[in-house]
Each structure stands twice: as structure tokens, then as C-alpha cells.
ZAMARGU-4260 file (C-alpha; in steps of 0.2 Angstrom, whole numbers, plus 5000, padded with zeros to 4 digits):
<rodrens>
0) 4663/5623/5632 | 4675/5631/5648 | 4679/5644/5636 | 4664/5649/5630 | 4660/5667/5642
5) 4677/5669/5648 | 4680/5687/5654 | 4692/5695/5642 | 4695/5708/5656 | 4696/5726/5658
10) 4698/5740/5643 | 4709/5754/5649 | 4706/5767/5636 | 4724/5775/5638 | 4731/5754/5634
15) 4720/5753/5620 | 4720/5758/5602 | 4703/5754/5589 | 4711/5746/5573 | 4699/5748/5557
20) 4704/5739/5543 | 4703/5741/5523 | 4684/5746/5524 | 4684/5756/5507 | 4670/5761/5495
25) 4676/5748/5482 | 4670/5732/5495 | 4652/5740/5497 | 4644/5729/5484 | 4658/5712/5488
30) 4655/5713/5510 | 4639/5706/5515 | 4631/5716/5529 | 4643/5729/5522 | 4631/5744/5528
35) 4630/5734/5543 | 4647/5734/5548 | 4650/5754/5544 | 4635/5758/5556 | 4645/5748/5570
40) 4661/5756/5565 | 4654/5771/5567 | 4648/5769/5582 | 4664/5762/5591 | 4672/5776/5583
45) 4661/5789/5592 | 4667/5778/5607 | 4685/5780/5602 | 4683/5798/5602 | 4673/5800/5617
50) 4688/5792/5625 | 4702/5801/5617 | 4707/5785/5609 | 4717/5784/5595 | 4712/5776/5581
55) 4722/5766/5568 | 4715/5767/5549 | 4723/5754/5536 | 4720/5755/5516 | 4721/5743/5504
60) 4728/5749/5488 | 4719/5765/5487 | 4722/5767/5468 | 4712/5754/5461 | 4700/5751/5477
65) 4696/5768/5479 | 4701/5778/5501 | 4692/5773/5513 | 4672/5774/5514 | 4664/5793/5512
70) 4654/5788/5524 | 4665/5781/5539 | 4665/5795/5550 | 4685/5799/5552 | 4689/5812/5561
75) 4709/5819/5555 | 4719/5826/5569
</rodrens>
């Protein structure tokens, strides 16, 4: 178990970018822990922000599975 607690370094925030992907009103009912995972991704987004960050939103065929959640809190500059 060497691995296990390795230090993965430090986070520059002008080296770094948040990445959310495909997390869309149409998974809500199919994602366990789905409220779960928007309150975290909210939160790292206020990070993000705090930090001028940028931050890198992907969707998955919003047609059929609907833009991404109402209640992610996006912020378009």
C-alpha cells in the first residue's frame, strides 16, 4: 500500500482548470447520490470562481437529455 497517501502536489489556480462533465437534469433519477454530487459541484464551483478559475462544462446530447442541471450554479462570462 506505498501508494496509498501519496501527495499529488500543489494546485496552482492559474495551471489549473475544473472539468464538469454531462451533469444534466435527465441523469437526476439514473445517478445515485445524484443531489449528492451537485451540492459538491457547486461547492468546487464557488471555489473555482473565488479563484478566477476557468471552468470547463461538457453536455451530452442536450436534445434528448435535456442542458445541463437548473440547479448547478453556472456562472456565463
Amino acid at each position: 500500500m506505498s501508494g496509498c497517501g501519496a501527495r499529488v502536489g500543489q494546485l496552482v489556480s492559474r495551471q489549473s482548470a475544473l472539468f464538469l462533465c454531462d451533469i444534466q437534469e435527465k441523469f437526476r433519477t439514473t445517478i445515485q447520490y445524484f443531489p449528492a454530487i451537485v451540492d459538491v459541484s457547486n461547492r468546487v464551483l464557488k471555489a473555482a470562481n473565488i479563484l478566477n478559475m476557468p471552468v470547463i462544462v461538457t453536455e451530452q446530447y442536450p436534445k434528448g437529455l435535456y442542458s445541463y442541471l437548473i440547479g448547478l450554479n453556472l456562472v456565463h462570462n
